[in-house]
C-alpha positions, 0 to 999 in steps of 0.5 A, spaced: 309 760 576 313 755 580 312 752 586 317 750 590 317 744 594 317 747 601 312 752 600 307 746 597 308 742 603 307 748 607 301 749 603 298 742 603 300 742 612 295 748 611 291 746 608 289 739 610 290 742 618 284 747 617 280 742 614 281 737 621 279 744 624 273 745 621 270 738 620 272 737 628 268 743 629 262 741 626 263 734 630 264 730 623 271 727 626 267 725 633 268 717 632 273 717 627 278 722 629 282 716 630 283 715 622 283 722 620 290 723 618 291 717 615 289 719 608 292 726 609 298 721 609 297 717 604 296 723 599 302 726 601 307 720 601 304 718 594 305 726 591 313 726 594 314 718 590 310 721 583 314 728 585 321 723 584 318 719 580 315 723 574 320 729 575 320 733 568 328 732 566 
């Protein structure tokens, strides 16, 4: 099974949302709500680069 690249995006969005969600629920995220997205993007863009990078040709 393959996934396409929309719908593993869509998933990781999922996700990653749900986990702010709850970790905002719990007042985990109170003082660093702030910094919270930073490594949900960084773990994004580093899998779109090592996606091209090292694609199976």
């Amino acid at each position: 099974m393959k996934l396409k690249k929309r719908t593993f995006d869509l998933l990781f969005i999922i996700i990653s949302t749900s986990l702010l969600i709850t970790f905002n629920a719990y007042n985990v995220l109170e003082n660093y709500i702030a910094f919270a997205l930073i490594p949900i993007l960084m773990a994004y863009f580093l899998g779109q680069y090592s996606e091209k990078t090292f694609k199976n040709k």
